[in-house]
N, C-alpha and C positions, 0 to 999 in steps of 0.2 A: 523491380517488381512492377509498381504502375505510376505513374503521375497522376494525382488529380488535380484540380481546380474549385474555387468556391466562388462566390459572387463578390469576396473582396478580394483586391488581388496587392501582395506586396511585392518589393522591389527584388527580393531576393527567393529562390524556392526553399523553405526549410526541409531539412528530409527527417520523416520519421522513420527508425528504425525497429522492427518488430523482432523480437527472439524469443524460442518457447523451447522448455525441456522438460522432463518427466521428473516427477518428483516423487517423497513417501505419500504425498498430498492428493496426488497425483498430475494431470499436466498445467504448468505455471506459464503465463504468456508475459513479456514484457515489453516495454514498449519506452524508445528514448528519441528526445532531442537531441539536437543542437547542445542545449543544454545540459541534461541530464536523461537517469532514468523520470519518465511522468508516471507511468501507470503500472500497475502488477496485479495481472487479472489470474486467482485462484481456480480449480475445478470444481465444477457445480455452479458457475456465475453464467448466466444466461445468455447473454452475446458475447459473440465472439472480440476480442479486443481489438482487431484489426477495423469491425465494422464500428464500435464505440467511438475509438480513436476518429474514422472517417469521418463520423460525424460529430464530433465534436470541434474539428481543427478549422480554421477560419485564415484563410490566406490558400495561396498555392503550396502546395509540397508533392515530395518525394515518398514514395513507400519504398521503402527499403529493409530486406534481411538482415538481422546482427547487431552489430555497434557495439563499439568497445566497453561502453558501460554497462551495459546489458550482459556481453558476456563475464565481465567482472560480478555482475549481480548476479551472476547465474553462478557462479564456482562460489561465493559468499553465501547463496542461500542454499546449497549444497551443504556446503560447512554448516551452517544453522540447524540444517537435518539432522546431521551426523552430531549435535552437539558440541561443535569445535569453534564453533561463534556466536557470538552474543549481543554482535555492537556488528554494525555495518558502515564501509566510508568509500563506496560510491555517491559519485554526483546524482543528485536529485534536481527534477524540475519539476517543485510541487506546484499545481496549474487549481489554487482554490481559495474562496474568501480570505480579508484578513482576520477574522473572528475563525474560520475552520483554522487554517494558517498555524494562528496563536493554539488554539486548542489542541491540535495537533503535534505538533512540533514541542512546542514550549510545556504540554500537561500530558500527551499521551506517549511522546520519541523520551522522556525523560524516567517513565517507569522504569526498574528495573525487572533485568530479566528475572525472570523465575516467581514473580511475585504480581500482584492484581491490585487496580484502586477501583473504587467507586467511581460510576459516574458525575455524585456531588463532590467527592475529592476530586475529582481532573476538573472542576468548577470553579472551584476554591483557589485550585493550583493557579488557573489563569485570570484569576483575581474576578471571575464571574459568579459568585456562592449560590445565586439563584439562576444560573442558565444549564440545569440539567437535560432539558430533552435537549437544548442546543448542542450539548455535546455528545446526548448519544446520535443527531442528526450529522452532525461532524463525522463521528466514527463511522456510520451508514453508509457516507457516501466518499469514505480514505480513499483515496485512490493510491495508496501504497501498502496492502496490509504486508504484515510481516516486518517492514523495516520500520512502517509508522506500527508498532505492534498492540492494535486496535483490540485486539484479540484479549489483550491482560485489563480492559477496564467490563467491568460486572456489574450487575446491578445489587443494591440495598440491601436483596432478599433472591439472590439468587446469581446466575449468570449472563442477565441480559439478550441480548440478541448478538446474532454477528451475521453481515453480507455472507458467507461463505457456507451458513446453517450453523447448527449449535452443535453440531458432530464434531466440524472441523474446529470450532474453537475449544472443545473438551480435550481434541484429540495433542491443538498446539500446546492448551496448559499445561497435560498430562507431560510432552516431550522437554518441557521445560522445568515441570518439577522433578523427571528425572534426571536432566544433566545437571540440575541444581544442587542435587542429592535431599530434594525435597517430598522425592516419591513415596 
């Protein structure tokens, strides 16, 4: 695709690779290291992930089509659609605080499917009982929705917010109280 460069330069080019397929969602972009899947940009998100990614990476790298983890995330969140998955185990490279990190991982990756917490339960859960907007500013800015599934924490008195608009998070709860046999 292209090579870029940034003003720090490291010893090795990392290449990013970018893959996007159409979803019930509709189209999903994803975006992988070296390491892992980092990003999973929904439809309806404002930039595009190829130009997000640009400008976020710091060192030299590679743009590149594909990546094996990407296409494994793409046939998994397929299956997520179809309700034939629930739990995802592609490699990740989550690239974010360690207060998001924890919040993320340890209070939001741990919900179960089919079910919602509170923004002061995923609080609680990561031993912060008073950092509520912290964790809905965590979930704002997932950069994995669907597998960090950002989508199942609600507010108090309602639904909350979600990056993707409050359609798409009615639309994910609804597709998982159905596979749940919760509909």
């Amino acid at each position: 695709m292209q090579k870029t460069a940034s003003k720090k330069s490291r010893s090795r080019t990392e290449q990013l690779h970018l893959h996007h397929f159409n979803s019930p969602l509709g189209r999903i972009e994803l975006a992988q290291t070296d390491k892992g899947v980092c990003r999973i940009s929904l439809s309806g998100e404002r930039t595009s992930l190829a130009a997000e990614m640009i400008g976020s990476m710091r060192g030299d790298f590679e743009l590149r089509s594909g990546g094996a983890e990407n296409r494994k995330a793409a046939g998994q969140l397929k299956e997520y659609f179809a309700g034939k998955r629930r739990r995802f185990d592609f490699k990740l490279d989550i690239q974010v605080s360690d207060f998001k990190r924890k919040t993320l991982v340890e209070g939001v990756m741990k919900i179960p499917y089919g079910k919602t917490r509170s923004y002061s339960d995923v609080a609680r859960s990561v031993g912060s009982p008073r950092a509520c907007r912290a964790v809905g500013n965590a979930n704002a800015t997932n950069p994995l929705p669907l597998v960090i599934p950002c989508h199942r924490v609600v507010g108090a008195n309602g639904l909350g917010g979600y990056g993707g608009g409050l359609e798409l998070k009615k639309k994910l709860l609804a597709l998982e109280a159905r596979h749940s046999g919760r509909s």
